[in-house]
C-alpha positions as CSV (number, residue, x, y, z in Angstrom):
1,X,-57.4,97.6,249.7
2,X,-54.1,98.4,251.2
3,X,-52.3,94.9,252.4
4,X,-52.6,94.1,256.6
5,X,-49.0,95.4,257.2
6,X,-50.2,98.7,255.7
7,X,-53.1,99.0,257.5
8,X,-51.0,98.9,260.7
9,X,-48.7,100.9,259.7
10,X,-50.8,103.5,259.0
11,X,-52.9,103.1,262.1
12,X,-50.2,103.4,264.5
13,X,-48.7,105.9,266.9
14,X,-45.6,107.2,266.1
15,X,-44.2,106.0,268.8
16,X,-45.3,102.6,268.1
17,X,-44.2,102.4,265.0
18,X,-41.1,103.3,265.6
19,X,-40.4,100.9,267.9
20,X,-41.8,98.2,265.5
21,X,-39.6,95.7,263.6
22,X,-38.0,96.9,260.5
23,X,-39.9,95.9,257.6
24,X,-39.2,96.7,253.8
25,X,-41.1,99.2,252.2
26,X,-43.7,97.4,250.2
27,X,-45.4,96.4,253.9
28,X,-45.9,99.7,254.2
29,X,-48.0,99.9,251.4
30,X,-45.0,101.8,249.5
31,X,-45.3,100.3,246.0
32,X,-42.3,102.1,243.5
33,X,-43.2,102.1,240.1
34,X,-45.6,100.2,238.2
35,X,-43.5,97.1,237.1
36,X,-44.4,94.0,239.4
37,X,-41.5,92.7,241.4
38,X,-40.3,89.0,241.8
39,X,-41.7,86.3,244.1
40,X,-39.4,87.5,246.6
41,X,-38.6,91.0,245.6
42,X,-35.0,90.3,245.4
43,X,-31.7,89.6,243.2
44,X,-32.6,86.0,244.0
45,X,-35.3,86.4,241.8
46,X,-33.1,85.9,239.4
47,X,-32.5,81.9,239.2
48,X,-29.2,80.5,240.1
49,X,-28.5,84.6,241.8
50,X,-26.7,83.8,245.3
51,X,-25.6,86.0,248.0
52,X,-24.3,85.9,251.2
53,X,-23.2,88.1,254.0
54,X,-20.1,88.2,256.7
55,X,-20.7,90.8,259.3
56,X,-18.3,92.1,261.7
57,X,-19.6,93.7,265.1
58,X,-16.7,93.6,267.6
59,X,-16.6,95.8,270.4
60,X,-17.0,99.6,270.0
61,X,-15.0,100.2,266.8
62,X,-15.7,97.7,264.2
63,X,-18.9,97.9,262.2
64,X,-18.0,96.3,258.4
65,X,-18.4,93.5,256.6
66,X,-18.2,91.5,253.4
67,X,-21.5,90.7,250.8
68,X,-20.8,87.9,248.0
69,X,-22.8,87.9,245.1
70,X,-22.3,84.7,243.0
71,X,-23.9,85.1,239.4
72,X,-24.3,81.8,238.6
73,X,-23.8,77.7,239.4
74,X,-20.3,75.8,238.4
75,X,-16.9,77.0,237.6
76,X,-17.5,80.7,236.6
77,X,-13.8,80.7,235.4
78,X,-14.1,78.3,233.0
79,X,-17.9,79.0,232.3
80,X,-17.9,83.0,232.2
81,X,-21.4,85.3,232.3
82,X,-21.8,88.3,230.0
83,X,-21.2,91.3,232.3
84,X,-20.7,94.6,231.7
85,X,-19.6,98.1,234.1
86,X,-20.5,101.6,234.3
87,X,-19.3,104.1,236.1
88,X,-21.8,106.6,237.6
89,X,-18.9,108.9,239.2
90,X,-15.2,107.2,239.8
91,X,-14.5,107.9,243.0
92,X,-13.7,104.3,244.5
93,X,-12.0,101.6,244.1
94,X,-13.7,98.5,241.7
95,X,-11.5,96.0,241.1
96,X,-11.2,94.0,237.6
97,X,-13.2,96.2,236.0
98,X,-11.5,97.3,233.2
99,X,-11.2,93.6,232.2
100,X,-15.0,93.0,232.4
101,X,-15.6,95.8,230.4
102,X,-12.7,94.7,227.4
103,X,-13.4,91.4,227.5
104,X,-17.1,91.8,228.1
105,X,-17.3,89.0,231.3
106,X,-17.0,87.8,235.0
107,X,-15.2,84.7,235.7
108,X,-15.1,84.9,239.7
109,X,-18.1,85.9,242.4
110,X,-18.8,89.6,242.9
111,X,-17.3,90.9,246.0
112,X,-18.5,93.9,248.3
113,X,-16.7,95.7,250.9
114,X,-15.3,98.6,253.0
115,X,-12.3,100.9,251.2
116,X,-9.1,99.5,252.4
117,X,-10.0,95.4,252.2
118,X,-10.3,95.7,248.8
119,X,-6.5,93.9,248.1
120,X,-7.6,91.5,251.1
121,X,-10.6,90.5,249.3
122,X,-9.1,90.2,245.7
123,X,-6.6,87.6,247.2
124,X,-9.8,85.5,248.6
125,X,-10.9,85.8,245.4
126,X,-8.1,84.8,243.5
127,X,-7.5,81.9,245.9
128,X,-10.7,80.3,245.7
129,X,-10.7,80.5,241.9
130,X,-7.0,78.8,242.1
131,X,-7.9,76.4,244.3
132,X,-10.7,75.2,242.4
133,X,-11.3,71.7,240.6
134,X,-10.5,72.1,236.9
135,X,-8.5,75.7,237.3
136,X,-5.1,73.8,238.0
137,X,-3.6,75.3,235.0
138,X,-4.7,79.2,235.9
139,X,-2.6,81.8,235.8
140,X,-4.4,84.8,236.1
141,X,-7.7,85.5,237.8
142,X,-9.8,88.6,237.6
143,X,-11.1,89.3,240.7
144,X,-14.3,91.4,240.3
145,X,-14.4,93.7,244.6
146,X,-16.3,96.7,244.7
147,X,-16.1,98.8,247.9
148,X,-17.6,102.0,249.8
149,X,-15.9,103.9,252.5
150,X,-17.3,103.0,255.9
151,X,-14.4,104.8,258.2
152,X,-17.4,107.2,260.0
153,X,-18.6,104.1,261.9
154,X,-16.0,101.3,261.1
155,X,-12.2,101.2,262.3
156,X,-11.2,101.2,258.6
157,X,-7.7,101.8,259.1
158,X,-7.4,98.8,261.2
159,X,-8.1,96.8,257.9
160,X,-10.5,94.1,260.2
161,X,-11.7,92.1,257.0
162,X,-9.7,88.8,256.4
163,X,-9.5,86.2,254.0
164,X,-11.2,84.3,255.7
165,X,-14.0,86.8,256.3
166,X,-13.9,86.7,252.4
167,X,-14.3,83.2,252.0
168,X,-17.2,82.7,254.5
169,X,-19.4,84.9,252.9
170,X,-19.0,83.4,249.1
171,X,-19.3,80.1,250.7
172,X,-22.2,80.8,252.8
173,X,-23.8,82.8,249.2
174,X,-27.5,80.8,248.8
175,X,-30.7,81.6,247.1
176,X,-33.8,82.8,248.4
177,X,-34.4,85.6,251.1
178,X,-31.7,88.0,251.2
179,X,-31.3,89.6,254.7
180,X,-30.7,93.1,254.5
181,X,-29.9,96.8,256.7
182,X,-26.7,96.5,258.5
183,X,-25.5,93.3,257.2
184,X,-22.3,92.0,255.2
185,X,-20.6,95.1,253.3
186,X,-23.3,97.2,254.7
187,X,-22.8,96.9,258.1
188,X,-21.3,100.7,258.9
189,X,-22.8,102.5,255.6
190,X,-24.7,105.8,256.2
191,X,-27.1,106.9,253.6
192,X,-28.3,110.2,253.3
193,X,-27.3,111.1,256.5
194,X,-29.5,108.0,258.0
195,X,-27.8,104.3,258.6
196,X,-27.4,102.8,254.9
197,X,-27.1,99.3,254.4
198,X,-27.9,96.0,252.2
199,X,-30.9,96.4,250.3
200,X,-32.3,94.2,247.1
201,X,-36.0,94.3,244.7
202,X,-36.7,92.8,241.7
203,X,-39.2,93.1,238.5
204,X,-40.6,90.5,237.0
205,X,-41.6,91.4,233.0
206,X,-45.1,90.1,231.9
207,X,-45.0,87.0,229.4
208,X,-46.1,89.4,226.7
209,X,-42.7,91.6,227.0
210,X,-40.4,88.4,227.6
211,X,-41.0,87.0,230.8
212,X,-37.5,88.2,232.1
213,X,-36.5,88.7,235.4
214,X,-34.0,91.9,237.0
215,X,-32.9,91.7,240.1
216,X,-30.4,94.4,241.7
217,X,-28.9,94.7,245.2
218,X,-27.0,97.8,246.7
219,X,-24.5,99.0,248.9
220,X,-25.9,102.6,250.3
221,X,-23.7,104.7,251.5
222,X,-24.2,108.3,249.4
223,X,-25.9,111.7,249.9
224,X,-28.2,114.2,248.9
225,X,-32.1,114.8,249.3
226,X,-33.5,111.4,249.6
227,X,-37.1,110.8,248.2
228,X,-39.0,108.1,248.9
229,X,-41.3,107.3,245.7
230,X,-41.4,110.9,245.0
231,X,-42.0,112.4,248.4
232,X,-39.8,114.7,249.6
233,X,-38.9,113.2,252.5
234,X,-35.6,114.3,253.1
235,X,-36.4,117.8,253.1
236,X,-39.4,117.5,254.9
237,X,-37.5,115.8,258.0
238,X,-34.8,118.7,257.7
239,X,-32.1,116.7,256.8
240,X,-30.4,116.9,253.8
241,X,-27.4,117.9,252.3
242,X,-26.1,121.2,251.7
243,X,-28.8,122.5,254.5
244,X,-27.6,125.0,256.5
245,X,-27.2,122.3,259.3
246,X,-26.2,119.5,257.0
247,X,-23.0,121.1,254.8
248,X,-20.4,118.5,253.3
249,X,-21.2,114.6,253.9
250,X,-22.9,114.2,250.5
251,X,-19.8,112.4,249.6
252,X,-20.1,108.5,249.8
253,X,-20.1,105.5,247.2
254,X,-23.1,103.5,246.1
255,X,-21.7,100.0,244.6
256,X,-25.1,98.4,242.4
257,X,-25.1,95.0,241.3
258,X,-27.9,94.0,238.2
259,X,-28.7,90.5,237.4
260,X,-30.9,89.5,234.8
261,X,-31.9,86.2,232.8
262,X,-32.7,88.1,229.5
263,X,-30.0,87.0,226.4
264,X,-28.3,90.4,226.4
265,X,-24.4,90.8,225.9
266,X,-21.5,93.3,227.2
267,X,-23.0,96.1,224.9
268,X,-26.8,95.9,225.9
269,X,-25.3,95.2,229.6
270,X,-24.0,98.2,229.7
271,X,-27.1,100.4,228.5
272,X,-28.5,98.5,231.4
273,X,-26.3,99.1,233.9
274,X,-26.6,103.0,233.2
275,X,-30.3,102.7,233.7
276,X,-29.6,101.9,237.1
277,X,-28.2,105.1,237.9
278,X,-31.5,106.9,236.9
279,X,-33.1,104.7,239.7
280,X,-30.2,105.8,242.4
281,X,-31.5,109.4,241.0
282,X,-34.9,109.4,241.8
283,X,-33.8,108.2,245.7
284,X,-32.4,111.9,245.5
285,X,-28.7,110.4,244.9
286,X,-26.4,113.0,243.4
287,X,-23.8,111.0,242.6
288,X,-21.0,113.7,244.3
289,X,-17.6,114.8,243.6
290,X,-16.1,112.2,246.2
291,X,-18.8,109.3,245.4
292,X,-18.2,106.1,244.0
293,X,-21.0,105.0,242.1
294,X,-20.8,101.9,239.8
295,X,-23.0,99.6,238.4
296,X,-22.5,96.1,237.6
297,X,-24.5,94.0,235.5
298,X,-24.6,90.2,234.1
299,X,-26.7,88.0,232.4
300,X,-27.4,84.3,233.5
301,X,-28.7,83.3,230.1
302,X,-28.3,79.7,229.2
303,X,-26.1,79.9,225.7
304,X,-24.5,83.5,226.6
305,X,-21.9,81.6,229.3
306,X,-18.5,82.2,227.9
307,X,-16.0,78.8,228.2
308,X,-12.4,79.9,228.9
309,X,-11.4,77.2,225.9
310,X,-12.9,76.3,222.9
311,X,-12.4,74.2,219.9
312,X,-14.5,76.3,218.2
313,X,-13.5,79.6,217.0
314,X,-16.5,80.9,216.7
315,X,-19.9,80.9,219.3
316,X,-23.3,81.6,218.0
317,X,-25.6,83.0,220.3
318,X,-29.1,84.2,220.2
319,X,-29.8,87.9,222.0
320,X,-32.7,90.3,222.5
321,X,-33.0,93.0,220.2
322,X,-32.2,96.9,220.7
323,X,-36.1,97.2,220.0
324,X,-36.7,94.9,223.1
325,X,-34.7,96.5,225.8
326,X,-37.0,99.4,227.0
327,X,-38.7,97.1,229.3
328,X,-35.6,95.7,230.8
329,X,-34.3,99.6,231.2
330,X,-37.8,100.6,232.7
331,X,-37.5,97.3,235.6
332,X,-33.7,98.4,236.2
333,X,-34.8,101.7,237.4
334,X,-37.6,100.5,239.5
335,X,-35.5,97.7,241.0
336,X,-32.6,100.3,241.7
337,X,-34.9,102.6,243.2
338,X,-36.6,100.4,245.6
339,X,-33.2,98.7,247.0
340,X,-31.8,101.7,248.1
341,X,-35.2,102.4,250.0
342,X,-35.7,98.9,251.3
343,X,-31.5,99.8,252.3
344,X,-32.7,102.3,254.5
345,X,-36.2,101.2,256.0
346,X,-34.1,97.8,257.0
347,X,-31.5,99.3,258.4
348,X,-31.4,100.1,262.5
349,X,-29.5,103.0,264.4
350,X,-25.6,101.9,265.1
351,X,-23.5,103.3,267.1
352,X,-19.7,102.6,265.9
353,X,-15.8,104.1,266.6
354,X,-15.1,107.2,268.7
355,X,-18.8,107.2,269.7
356,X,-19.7,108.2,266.6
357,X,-23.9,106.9,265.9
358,X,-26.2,106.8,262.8
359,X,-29.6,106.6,263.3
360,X,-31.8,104.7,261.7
361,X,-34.5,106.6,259.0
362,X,-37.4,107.7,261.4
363,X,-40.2,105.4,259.9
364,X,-42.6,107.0,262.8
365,X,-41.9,110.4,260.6
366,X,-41.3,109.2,256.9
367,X,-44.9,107.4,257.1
368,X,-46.7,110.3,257.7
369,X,-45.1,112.2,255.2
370,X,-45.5,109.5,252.6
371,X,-49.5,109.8,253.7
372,X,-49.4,113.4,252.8
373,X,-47.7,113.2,249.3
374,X,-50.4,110.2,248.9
375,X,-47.2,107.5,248.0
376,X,-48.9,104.7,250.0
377,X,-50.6,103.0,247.3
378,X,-53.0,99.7,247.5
C-alpha cells in the first residue's frame, strides 16, 4: 500500500495540491532506486555528518546564502578525513581542491556558496581553523568552498555574504534533519529552469554488503531535461532546454558533497565521487559547457583520520576492497539522484533582483505525470 502522504497526494485536485506544503519526494510515494535510504534520508545519516545553513533574504535583491558541511567531530586540521574530488565539467570555482586531491584529505569544514564569496568564505575558513585550540603553530590552511552562480535572482555583484555569514553557518552545522529548498547556498539557485535549492538522501547498505551508510547533499542550480525517476517530466511540462521556447540557460553549476562511513581512501573516493555524476545524469543534468559540476567525497571511518604529526612514519590502515565497492557506487547514484529531486520538490517560487522570479516545480502537474509513467511506487 502506498504510505498516507501518497494516498493524498494522489487524491487531490491540482489546485490543492499545489497549494499544499512542500514535501520531499518519497511522501509522494516517489521511491528512486531500489537501495533503502537512511533513518532520515539524509547526509546526516552518516554519523558525526553536520550541516548548517545561513540564508540571506533582504529586500528585493538579495536571495544567497552559505551551507556548512562539517565531516566529522574535533580538530579536522590536526585529525584529517580521507577525501577525494572530481570534476564533472570545470566551470566554477572549488577552492583547495587540488590539495585534496594530492594529498588525498580535508582538514577544514566544506563550504557552499554563490560565485563571487568564494575569497570571503575561504578567509572564514581559514580564520576559524587559525583561531582554533591546538592550531597555534599553523601556517597554512586549506580551505575546501565550492560555489554556483546565483546572479539571476541574487545581487551577486554586491558580494552580500560576510565572514560572519560564513561563520554562523559552520557554527550553527548540527546533525539530524537537514532543512532544504531555498535555504543556505541555495537560496537563489534555479534548476532546470524551476527554483533549485538544498536537497540531501541517503542509502543505507544491508548488513550482508557492509552495513555502510552514503549520504550526499547538493547545490542545484544546472539545466537540461529533468526526469523525475525516469519520467519525462521536463518535456512533458514543456520546459526544457534547447526547446524552441527555452534556448540557452542550461548553463549552471551543481556542487555534490558524498559522505560515507565505509574504510575507503583518496583512490576508492574518487571512483565514488564520479558515480555521483551518473546520479546528476539520470535527473536529466547535462553537465554544460558553462557548468560547474564537482563532486566531493570523504570517509568518516574510525582509523582512516589523518593526524597532521606523527611519530610514526608509517600508518596502517584497514580498507574495503576494489571487489566490495559496487554497492557503495550503486547507493551514490541513488543518493545523488534523489537530492537533486528532493532540491526541487522543497523548493518554493522566489521572486529576486530586477523582478526577476523562479517558480517553483509545479507538483499539481509533475504528480500526474509521474501517475502516468507509473513512478509512484508503494
Amino acid at each position: 500500500m502506498f504510505n498516507r502522504s501518497a494516498i493524498l497526494a494522489l487524491l487531490l485536485l491540482p489546485g490543492a495540491l499545489a497549494a499544499q506544503e512542500r514535501k520531499r519526494a518519497r511522501e509522494y510515494g516517489i521511491r528512486i532506486g531500489v537501495m533503502q535510504p537512511g533513518v532520515l534520508n539524509s547526509i546526516t545519516d552518516v554519523q558525526g555528518v553536520k550541516v548548517g545553513h545561513t540564508t540571506l533574504i533582504k529586500g528585493d535583491s538579495v536571495r544567497t546564502g552559505v551551507t556548512a558541511i562539517i565531516p566529522a567531530d574535533g580538530n579536522l586540521f590536526q585529525q584529517k578525513v580521507p577525501a577525494a574530488i572530481f570534476v564533472g565539467n570545470g566551470f566554477g570555482k572549488l577552492a583547495g581542491s587540488t590539495q585534496v586531491n594530492e594529498l588525498g584529505n580535508i582538514e577544514t569544514p566544506i563550504v557552499l556558496t554563490n560565485t563571487l564569496s568564494v575569497p570571503v568564505a575561504m578567509q572564514a575558513v581559514t580564520g576559524l581553523a587559525l583561531a582554533e585550540k591546538g592550531n597555534e603553530k599553523v601556517q597554512s590552511v586549506n580551505a575546501v568552498v565550492g560555489e554556483t552562480n546565483d546572479g539571476y535572482l541574487n545581487d551577486i555583484r554586491g558580494r552580500h555574504v560576510t565572514t560572519e555569514d560564513v561563520t554562523a553557518a559552520i557554527q550553527k552545522a548540527a546533525t539530524g534533519k537537514v532543512e532544504e529548498g531555498n535555504v543556505g547556498a541555495g537560496t537563489g539557485t534555479v534548476c532546470f529552469g524551476f527554483k533549485g535549492g538544498i536537497g540531501t538522501a541517503s542509502r543505507k547498505l544491508p548488513a550482508s554488503l557492509g552495513g555502510y551508510t552514503v549520504g550526499v547533499i547538493v547545490q542545484s542550480n544546472f539545466g537540461g531535461a529533468l526526469e523525475v525517476n525516469g519520467a519525462p517530466v521536463g518535456r512533458k511540462l514543456g520546459k526544457f532546454n534547447f526547446s524552441n521556447h527555452l534556448l540557452n540557460n542550461v548553463d549552471g553549476s551543481c556542487m555534490i558533497v558524498v559522505a560515507t562511513d565505509a574504510p575507503i581512501d583518496h583512490r576508492n573516493l574518487m571512483r565514488l565521487a564520479s558515480r555521483a555524476m551518473l546520479g546528476l545524469g539520470k535527473t536529466g543534468g547535462i553537465a554544460s559547457n558553462g557548468s560547474g559540476d564537482y563532486v566531493i567525497a570523504f570517509s568518516t571511518a574510525a582509523g582512516l583520520r589523518v593526524p597532521y604529526s606523527s611519530d610514526q612514519p608509517v600508518q596502517s590502515v584497514s580498507l574495503l576492497q576494489n571487489d566490495n565497492m559496487s554497492p557503495l557506487f550503486m547507493a551514490a547514484i541513488e543518493a545523488t539522484e534523489e537530492a537533486i529531486i528532493n532540491s526541487l520538490f522543497m523548493a518554493r517560487s522566489s521572486k529576486g533582483q530586477q523582478g526577476n522570479t523562479v517558480e517553483a516545480l509545479p507538483l499539481d502537474k509533475v504528480i500526474p505525470i509521474l501517475q502516468q509513467y507509473n513512478r509512484l511506487q508503494p
